[in-house]
C-alpha positions, 0 to 999 in steps of 0.5 A: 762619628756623629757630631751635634750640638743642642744649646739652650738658654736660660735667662733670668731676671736682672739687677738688684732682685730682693731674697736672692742670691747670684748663686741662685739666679745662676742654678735658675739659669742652668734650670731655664737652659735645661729646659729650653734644650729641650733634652734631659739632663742626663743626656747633657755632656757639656756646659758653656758659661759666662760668670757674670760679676759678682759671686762667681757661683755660675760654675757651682750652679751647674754642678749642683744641678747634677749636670755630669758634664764631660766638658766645662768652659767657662768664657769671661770677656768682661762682661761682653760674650753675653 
């Protein structure tokens, strides 16, 4: 059996940023990650994140990006395990 793991990383711009949204600058994260990885999304069966504070939506961003993961985890240490 043949274990791998491919991360990628996506950063986007922070604080107080006019016409967005934290539902955005979450997708635009999962698209920058997408991206760094180097690999196409379809071959994508699994997603680590943090939420961060505020909307909750980084969870969302990664469904509405049509990542198929098999394994979603999502991490919150209070802002720590970035």
């Amino acid at each position: 059996m043949s274990k791998y793991a491919i991360a990628g990383l996506g950063v986007t711009p922070q604080g107080l940023i006019p016409d967005t949204s934290a539902e955005k600058l979450a997708w635009d994260a999962v698209e920058l990650a997408i991206a760094d990885s180097g690999i196409d999304r379809r071959d994508l069966n699994g997603y680590i994140f943090q939420p961060g504070f505020g909307e909750g939506a980084a969870g969302m961003a990664a469904n509405r990006a049509g990542l198929g993961a098999n394994v979603t985890l999502q991490i919150n240490s209070s802002g720590a395990t970035g």
